[in-house]
DRENVEX-301756 format. One record per atom (N, C-alpha, C, CB): residue number from 1; residue in one letter; atom name; x, y, z. Coordinates in Angstrom, 1 decimal, decimal comma, padded with zeros to 4 digits, m for minus. Each point is the difference from the previous one (the first is absolute). Last residue first. Glycine has a CB too. Example, Ala and Ser with C-alpha at 12.3 -4.5 7.8 and 13.67 -1.06 7.14 Angstrom:
BEGIN
+-------+-------+--------+--------+--------+--------+
: tikol : kolti : marvex :     c1 :     c2 :     c3 :
+-------+-------+--------+--------+--------+--------+
:     2 :     S :      N :  012,8 : m002,2 :  007,1 :
:     2 :     S :     CA :  000,9 :  001,1 :  000,0 :
:     2 :     S :      C : m000,8 :  001,1 :  000,8 :
:     2 :     S :     CB :  001,2 : m000,6 : m002,2 :
:     1 :     A :      N : m000,9 : m005,1 :  002,1 :
:     1 :     A :     CA : m000,9 :  001,2 :  000,0 :
:     1 :     A :      C :  000,9 :  001,2 :  000,0 :
:     1 :     A :     CB : m001,9 : m001,2 :  001,2 :
+-------+-------+--------+--------+--------+--------+
***
This chain:
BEGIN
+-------+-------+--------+--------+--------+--------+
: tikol : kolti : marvex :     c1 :     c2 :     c3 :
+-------+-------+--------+--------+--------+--------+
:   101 :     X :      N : m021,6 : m040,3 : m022,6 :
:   101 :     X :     CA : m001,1 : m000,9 : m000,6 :
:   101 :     X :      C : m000,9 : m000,1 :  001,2 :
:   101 :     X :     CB :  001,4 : m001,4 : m001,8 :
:   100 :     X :      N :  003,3 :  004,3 :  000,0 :
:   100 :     X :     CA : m001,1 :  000,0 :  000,6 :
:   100 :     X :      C : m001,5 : m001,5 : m000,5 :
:   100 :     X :     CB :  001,1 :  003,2 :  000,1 :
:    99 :     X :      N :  004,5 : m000,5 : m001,1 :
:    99 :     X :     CA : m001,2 : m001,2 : m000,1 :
:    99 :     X :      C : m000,7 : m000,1 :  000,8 :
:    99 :     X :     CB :  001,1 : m001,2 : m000,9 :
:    98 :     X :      N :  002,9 :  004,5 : m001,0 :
:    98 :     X :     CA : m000,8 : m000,1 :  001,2 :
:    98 :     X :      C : m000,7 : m000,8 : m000,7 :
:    98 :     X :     CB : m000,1 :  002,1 :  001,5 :
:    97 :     X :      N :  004,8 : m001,6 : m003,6 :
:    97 :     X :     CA : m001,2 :  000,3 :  000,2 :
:    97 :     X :      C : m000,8 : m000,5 :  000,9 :
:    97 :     X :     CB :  000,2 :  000,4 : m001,9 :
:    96 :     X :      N :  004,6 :  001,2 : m000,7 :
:    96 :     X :     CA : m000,3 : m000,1 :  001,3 :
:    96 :     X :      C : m001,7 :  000,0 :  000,6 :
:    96 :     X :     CB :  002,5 :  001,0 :  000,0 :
:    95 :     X :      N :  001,9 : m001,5 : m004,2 :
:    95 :     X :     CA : m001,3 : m000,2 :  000,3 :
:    95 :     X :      C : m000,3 :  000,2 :  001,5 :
:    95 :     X :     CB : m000,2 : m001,4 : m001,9 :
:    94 :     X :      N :  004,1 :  001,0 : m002,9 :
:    94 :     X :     CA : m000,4 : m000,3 :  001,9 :
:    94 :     X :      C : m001,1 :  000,9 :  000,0 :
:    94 :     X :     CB :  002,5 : m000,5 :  001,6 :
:    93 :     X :      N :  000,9 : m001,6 : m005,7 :
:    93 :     X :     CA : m001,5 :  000,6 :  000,2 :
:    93 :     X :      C :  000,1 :  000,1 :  001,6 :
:    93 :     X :     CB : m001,5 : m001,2 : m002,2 :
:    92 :     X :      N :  006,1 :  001,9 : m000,6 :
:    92 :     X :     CA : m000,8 : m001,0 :  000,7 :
:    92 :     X :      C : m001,5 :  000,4 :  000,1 :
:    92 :     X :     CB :  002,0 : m000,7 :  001,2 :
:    91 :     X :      N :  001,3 :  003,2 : m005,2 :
:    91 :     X :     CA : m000,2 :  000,1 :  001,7 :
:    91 :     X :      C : m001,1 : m001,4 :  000,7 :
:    91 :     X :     CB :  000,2 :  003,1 : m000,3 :
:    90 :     X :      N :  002,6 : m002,8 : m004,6 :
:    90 :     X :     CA : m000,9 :  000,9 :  001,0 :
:    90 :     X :      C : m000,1 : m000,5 :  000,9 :
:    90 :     X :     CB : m001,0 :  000,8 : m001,2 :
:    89 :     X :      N :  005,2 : m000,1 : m001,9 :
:    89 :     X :     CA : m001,0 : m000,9 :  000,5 :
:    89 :     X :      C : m000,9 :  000,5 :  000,2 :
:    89 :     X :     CB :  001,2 : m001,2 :  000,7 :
:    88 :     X :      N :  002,0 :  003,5 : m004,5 :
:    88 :     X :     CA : m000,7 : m000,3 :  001,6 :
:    88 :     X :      C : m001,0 : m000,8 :  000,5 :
:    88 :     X :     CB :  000,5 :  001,8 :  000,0 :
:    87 :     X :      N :  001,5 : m001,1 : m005,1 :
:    87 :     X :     CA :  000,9 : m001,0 :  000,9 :
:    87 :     X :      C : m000,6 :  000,6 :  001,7 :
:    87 :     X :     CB :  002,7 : m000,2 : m002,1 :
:    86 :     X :      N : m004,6 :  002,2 : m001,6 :
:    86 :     X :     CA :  001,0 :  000,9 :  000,5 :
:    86 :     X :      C :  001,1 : m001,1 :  000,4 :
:    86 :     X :     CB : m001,9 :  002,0 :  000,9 :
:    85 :     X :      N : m002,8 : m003,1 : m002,1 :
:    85 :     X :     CA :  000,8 :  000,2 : m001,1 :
:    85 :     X :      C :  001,7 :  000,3 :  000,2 :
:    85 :     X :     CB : m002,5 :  000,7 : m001,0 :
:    84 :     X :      N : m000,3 : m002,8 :  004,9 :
:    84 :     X :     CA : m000,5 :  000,6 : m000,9 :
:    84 :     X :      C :  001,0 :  000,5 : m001,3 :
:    84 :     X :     CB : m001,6 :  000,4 :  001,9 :
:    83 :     X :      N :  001,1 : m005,0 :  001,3 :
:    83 :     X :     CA :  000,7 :  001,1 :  000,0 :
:    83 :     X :      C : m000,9 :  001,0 : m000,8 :
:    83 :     X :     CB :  002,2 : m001,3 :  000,3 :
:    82 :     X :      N : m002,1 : m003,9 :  003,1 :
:    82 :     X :     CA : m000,3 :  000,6 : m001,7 :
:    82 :     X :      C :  000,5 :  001,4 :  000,3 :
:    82 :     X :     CB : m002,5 : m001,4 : m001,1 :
:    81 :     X :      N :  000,5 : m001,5 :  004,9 :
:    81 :     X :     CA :  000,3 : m000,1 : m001,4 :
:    81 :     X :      C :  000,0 :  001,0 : m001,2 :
:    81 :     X :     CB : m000,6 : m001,9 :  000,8 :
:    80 :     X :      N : m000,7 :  001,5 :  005,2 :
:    80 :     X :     CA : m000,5 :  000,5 : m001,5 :
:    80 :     X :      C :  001,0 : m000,1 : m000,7 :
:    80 :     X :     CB : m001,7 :  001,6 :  000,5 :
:    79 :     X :      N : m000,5 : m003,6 :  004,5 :
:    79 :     X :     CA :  001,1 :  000,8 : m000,3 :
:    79 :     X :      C : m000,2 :  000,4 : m001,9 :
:    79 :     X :     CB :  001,7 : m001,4 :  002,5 :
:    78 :     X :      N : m005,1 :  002,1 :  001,7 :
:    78 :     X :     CA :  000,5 : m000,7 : m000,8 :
:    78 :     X :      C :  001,1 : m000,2 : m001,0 :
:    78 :     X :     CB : m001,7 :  000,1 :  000,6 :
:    77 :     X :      N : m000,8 :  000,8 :  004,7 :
:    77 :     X :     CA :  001,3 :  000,2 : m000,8 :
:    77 :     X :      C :  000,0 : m000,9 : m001,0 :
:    77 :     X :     CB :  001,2 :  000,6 :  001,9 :
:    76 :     X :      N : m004,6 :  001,5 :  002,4 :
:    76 :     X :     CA : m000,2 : m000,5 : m001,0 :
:    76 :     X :      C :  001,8 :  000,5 : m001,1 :
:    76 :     X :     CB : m003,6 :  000,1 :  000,6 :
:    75 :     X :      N :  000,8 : m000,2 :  005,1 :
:    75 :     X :     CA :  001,0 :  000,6 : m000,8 :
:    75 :     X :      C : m000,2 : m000,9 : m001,4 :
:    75 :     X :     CB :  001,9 :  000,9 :  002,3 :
:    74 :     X :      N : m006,3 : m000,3 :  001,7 :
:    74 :     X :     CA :  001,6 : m000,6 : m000,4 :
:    74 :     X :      C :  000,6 :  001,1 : m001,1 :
:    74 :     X :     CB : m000,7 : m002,8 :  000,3 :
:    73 :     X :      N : m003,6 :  002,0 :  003,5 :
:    73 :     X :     CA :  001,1 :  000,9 : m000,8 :
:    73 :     X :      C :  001,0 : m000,5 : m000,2 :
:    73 :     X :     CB : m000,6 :  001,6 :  000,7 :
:    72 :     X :      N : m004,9 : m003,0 :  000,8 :
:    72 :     X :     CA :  001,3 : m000,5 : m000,5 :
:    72 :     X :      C :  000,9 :  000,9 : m000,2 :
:    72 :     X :     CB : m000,9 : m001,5 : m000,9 :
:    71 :     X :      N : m003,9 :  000,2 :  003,3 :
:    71 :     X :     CA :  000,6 :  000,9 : m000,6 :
:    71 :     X :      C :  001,1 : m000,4 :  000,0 :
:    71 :     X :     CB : m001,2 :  001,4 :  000,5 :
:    70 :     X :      N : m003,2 : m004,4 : m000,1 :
:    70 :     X :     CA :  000,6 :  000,3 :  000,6 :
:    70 :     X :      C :  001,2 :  001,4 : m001,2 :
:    70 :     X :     CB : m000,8 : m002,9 :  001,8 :
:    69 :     X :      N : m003,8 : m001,5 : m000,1 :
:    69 :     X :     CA :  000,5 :  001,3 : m000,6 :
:    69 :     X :      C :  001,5 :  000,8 :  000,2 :
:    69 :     X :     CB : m002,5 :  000,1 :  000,1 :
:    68 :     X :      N : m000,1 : m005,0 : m000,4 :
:    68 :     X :     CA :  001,1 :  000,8 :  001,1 :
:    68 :     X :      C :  000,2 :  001,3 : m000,7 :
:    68 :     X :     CB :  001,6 : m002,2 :  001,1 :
:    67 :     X :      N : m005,9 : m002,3 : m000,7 :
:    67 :     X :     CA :  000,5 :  000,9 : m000,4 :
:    67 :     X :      C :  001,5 :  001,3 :  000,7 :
:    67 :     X :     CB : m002,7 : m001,0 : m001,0 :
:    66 :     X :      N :  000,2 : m003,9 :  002,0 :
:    66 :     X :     CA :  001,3 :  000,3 : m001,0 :
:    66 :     X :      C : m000,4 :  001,6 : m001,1 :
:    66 :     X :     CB :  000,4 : m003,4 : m000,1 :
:    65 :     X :      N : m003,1 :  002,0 :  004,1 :
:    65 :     X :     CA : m000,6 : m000,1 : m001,2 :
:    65 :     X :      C :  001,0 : m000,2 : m001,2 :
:    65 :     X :     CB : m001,9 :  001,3 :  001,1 :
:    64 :     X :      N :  003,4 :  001,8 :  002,9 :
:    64 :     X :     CA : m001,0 : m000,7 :  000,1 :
:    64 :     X :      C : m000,2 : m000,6 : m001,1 :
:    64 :     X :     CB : m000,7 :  001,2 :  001,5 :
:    63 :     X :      N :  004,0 :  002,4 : m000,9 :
:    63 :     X :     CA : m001,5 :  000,1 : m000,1 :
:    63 :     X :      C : m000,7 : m000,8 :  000,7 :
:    63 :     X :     CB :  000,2 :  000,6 : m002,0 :
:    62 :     X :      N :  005,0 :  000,8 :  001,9 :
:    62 :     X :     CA : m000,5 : m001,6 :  000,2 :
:    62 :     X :      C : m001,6 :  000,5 :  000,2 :
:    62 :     X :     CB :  002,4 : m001,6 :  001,5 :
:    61 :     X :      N :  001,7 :  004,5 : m003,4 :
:    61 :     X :     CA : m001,2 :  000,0 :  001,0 :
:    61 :     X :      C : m000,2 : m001,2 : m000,2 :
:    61 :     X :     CB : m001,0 :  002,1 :  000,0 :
:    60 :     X :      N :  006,0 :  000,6 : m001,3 :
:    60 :     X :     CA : m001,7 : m000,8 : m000,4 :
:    60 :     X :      C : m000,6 : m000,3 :  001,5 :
:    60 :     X :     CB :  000,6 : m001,7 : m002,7 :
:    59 :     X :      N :  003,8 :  004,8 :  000,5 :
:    59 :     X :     CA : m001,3 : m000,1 :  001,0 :
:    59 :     X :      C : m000,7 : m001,0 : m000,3 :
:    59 :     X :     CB : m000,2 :  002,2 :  000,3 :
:    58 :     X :      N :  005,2 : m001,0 : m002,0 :
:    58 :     X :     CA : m001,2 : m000,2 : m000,4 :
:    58 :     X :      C : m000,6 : m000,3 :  001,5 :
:    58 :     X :     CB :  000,5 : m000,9 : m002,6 :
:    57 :     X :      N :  004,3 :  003,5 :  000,1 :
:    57 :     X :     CA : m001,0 : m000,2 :  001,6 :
:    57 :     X :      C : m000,8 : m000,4 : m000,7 :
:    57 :     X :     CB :  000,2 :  001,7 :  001,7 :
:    56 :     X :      N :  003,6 : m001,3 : m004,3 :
:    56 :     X :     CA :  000,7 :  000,9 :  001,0 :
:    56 :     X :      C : m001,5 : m000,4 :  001,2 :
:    56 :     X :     CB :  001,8 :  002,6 : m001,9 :
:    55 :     X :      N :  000,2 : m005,4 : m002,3 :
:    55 :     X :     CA : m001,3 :  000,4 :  000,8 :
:    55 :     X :      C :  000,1 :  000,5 :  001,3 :
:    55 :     X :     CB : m000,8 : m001,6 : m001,1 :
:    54 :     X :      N :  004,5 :  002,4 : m002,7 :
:    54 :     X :     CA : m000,5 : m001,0 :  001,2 :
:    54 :     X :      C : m001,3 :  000,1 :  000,1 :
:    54 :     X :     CB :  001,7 :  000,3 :  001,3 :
:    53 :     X :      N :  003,6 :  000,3 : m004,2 :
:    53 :     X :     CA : m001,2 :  000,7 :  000,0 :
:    53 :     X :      C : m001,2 : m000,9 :  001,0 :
:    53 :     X :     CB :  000,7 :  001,0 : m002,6 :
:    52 :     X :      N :  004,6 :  000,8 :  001,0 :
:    52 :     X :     CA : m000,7 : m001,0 :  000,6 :
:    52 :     X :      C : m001,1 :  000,3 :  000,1 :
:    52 :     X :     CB :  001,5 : m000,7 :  001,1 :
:    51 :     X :      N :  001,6 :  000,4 : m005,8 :
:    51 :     X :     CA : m000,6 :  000,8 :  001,3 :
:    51 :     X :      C : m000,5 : m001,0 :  001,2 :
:    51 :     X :     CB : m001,0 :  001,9 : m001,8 :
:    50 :     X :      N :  004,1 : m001,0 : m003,0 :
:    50 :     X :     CA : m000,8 : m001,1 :  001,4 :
:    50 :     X :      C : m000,1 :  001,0 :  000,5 :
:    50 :     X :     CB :  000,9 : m002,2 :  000,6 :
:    49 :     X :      N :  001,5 :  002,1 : m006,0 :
:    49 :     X :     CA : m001,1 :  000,2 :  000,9 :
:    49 :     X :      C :  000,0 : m000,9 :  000,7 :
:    49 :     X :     CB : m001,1 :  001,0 : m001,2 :
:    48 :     X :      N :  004,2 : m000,4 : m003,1 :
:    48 :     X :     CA : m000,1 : m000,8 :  001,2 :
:    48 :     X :      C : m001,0 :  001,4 :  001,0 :
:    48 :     X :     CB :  002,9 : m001,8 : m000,3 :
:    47 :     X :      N : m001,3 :  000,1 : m005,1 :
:    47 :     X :     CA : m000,8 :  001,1 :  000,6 :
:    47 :     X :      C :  000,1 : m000,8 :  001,7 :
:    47 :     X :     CB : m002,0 :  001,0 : m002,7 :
:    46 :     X :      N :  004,8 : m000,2 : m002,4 :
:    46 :     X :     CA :  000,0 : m000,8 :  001,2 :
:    46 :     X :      C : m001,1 :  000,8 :  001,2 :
:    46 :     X :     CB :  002,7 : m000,9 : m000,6 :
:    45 :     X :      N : m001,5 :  000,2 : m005,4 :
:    45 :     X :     CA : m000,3 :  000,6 :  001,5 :
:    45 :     X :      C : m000,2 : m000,5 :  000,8 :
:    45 :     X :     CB : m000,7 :  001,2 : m000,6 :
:    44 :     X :      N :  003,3 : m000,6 : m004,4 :
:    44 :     X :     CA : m000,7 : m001,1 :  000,7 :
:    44 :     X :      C : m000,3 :  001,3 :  002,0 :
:    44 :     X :     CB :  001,8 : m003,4 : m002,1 :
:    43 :     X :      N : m001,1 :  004,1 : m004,3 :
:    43 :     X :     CA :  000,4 :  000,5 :  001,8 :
:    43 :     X :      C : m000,5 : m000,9 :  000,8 :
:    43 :     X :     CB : m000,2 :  002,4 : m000,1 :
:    42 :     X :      N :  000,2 : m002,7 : m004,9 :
:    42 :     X :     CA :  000,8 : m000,8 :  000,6 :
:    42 :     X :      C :  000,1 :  000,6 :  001,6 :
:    42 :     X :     CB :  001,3 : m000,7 : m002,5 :
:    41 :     X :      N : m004,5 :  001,9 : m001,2 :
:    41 :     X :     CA :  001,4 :  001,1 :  000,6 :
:    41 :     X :      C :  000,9 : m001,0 :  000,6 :
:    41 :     X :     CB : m001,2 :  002,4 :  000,6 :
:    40 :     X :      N : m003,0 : m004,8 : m002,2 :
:    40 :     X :     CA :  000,6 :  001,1 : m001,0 :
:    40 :     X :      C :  001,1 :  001,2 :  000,3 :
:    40 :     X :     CB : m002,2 : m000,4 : m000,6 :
:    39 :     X :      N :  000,0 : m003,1 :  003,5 :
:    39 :     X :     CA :  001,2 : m000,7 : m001,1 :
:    39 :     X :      C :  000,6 :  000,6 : m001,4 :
:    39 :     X :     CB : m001,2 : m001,9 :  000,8 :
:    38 :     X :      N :  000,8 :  002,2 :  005,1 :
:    38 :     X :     CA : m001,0 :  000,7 : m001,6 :
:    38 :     X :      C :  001,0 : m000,6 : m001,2 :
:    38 :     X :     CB : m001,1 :  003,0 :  001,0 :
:    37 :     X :      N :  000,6 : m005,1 :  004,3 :
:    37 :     X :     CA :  000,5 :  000,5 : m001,1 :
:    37 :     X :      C : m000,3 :  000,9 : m001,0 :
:    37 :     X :     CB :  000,5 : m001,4 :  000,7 :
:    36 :     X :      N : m000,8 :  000,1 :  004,9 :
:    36 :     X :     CA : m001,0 : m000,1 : m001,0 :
:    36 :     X :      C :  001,4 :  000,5 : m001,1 :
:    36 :     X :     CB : m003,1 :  000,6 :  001,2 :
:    35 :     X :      N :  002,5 : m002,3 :  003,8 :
:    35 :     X :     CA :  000,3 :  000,2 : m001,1 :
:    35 :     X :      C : m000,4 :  000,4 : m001,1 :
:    35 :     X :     CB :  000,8 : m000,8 :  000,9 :
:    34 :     X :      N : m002,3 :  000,9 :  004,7 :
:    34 :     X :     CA : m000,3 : m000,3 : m001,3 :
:    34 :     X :      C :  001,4 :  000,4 : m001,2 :
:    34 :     X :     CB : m002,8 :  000,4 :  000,8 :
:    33 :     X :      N :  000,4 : m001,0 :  004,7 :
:    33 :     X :     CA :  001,2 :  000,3 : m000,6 :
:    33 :     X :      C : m000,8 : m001,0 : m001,3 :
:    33 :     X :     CB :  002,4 :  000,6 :  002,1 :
:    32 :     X :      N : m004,8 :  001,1 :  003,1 :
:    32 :     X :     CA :  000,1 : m000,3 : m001,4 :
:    32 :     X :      C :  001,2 :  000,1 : m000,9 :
:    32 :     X :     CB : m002,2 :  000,6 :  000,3 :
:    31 :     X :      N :  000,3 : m001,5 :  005,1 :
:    31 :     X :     CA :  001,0 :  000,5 : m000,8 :
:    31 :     X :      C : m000,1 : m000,4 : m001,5 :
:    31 :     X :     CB :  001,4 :  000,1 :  002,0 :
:    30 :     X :      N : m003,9 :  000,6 :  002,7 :
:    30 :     X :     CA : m000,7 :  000,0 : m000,8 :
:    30 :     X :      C :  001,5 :  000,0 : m000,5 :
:    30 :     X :     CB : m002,7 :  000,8 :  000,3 :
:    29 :     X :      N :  000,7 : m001,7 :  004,5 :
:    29 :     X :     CA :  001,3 :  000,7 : m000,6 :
:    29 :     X :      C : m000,1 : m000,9 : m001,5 :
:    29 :     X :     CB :  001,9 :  000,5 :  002,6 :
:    28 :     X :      N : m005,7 :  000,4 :  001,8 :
:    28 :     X :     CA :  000,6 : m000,7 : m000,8 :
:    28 :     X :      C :  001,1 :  000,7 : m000,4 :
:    28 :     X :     CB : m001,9 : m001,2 : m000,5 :
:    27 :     X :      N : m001,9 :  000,9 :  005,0 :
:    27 :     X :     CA :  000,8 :  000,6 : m000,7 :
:    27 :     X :      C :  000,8 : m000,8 : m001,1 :
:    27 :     X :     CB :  000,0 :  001,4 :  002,0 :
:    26 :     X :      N : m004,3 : m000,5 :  002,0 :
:    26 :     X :     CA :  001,1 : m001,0 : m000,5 :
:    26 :     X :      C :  001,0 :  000,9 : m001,3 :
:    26 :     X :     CB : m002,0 : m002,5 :  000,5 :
:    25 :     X :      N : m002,8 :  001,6 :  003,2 :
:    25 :     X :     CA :  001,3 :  000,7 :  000,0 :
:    25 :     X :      C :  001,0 : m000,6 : m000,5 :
:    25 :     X :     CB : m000,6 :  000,9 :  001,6 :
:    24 :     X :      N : m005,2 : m000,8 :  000,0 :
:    24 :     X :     CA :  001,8 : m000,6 : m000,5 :
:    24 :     X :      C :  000,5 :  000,5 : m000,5 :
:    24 :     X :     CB : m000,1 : m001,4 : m000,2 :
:    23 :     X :      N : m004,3 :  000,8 :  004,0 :
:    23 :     X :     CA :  000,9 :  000,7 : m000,3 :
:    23 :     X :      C :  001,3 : m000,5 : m001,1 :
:    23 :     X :     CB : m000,9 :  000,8 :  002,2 :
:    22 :     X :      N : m004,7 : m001,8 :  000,1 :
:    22 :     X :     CA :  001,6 : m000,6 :  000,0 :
:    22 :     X :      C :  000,5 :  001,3 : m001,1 :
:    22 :     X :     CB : m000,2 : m003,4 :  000,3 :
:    21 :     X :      N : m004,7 :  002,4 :  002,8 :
:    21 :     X :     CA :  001,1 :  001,0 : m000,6 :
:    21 :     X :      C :  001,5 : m000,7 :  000,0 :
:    21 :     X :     CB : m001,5 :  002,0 :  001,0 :
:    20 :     X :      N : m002,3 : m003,8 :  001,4 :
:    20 :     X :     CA : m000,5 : m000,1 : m001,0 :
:    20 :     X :      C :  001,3 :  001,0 : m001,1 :
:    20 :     X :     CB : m002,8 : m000,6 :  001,4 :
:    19 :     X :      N :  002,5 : m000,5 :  003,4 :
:    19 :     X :     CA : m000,9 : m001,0 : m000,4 :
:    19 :     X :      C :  000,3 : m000,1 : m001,5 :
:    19 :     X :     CB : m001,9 :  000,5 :  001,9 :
:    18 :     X :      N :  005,5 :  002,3 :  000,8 :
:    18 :     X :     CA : m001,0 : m000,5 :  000,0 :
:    18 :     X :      C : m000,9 : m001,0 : m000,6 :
:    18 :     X :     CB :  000,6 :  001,8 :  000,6 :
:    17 :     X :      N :  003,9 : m000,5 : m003,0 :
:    17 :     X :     CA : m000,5 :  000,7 :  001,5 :
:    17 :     X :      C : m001,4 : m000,2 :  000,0 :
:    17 :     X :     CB :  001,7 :  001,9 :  000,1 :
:    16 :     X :      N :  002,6 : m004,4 : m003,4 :
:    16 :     X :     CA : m001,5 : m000,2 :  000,8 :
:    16 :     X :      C :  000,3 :  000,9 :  001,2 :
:    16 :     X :     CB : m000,8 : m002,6 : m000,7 :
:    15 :     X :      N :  004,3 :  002,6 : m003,5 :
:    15 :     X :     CA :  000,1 :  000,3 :  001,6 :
:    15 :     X :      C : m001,6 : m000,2 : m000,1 :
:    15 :     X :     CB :  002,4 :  001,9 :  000,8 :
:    14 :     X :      N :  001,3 : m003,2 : m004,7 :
:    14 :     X :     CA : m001,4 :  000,5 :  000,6 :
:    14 :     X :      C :  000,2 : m000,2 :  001,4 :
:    14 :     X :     CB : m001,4 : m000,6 : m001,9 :
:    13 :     X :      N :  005,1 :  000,9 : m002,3 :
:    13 :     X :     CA : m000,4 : m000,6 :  001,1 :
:    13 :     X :      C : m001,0 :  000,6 :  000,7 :
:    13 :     X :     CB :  001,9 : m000,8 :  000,1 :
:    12 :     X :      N :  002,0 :  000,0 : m004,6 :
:    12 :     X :     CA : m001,3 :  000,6 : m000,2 :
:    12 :     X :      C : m000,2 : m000,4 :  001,7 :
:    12 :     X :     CB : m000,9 : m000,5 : m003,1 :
:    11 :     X :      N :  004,9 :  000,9 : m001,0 :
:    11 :     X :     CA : m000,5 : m000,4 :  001,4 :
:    11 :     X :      C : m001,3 :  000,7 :  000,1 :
:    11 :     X :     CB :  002,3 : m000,3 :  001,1 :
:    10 :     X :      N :  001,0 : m000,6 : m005,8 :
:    10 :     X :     CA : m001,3 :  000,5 :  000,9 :
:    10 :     X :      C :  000,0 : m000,6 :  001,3 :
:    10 :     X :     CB : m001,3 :  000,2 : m001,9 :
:     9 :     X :      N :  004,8 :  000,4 : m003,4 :
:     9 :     X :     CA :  000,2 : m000,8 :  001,3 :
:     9 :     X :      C : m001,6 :  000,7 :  001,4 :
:     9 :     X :     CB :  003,9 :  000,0 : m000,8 :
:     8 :     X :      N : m002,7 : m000,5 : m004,9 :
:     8 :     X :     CA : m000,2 :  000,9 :  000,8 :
:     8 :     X :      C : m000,2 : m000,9 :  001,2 :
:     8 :     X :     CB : m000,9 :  001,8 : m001,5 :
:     7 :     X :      N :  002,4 : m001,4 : m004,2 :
:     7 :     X :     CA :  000,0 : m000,4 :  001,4 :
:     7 :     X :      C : m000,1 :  000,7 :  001,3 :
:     7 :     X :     CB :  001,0 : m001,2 : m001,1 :
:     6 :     X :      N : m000,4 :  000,9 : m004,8 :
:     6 :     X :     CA : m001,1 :  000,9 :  001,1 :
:     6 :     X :      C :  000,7 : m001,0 :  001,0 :
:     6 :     X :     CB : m002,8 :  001,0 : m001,2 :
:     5 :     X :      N :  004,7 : m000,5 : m004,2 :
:     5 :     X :     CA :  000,1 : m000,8 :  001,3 :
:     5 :     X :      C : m000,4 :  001,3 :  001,1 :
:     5 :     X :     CB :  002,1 : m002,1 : m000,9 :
:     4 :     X :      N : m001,0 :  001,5 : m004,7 :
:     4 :     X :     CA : m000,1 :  000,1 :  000,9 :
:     4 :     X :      C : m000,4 : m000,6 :  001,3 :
:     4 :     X :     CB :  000,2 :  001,2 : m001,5 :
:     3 :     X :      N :  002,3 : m000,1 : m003,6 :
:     3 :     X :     CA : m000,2 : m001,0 :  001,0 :
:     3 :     X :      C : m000,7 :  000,9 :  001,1 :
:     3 :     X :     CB :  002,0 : m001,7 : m000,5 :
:     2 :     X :      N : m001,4 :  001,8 : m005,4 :
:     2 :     X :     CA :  000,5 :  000,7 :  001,4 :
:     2 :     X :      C : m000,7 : m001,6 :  001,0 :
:     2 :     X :     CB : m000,3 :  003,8 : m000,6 :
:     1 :     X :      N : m000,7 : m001,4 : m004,8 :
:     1 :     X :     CA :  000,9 : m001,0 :  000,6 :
:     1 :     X :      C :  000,4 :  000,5 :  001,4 :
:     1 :     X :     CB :  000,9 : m000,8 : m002,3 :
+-------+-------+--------+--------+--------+--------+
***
């Protein structure tokens, strides 16, 4: 038994240099909140997680032929439910990975 609720507020904006190279840049705010109940100990939990998290830089290329290759780094925030036996929440997921194509 319980409630929850994600929301996240994003800006995002590209810059064109030259013929063929555009640039973006952006950023989000991630907030997760949850209730939850146990219906065997009656403890109830409150979990509140946010982060801000972004597309800290992308590169693409304008190929030709609709093809755009291009490199990415961003930030990664998921928020997480629930508890372990102890009554402690756990910890949000975050992530920070390189993309390449």
């Amino acid at each position: 038994m319980g409630c929850k609720a994600s929301r996240l507020v994003s800006a995002e904006d590209q810059l064109k240099f030259g013929k063929r190279w555009t640039a973006i840049a952006g950023g989000r705010y991630d907030r997760y909140d949850s209730v939850t109940m146990n219906r065997l100990n009656g403890v109830r939990t409150i979990i509140d997680q946010n982060a801000f998290t972004g597309r800290l830089l992308s590169l693409v290329y304008d190929a030709g032929n609709g093809l755009f290759p291009y490199i990415s780094y961003d930030d990664s925030f998921e928020g997480f439910s629930g508890s372990d036996r102890y009554g402690n929440t756990f910890e949000p997921t975050t992530g920070r990975p390189t993309r390449r194509w």
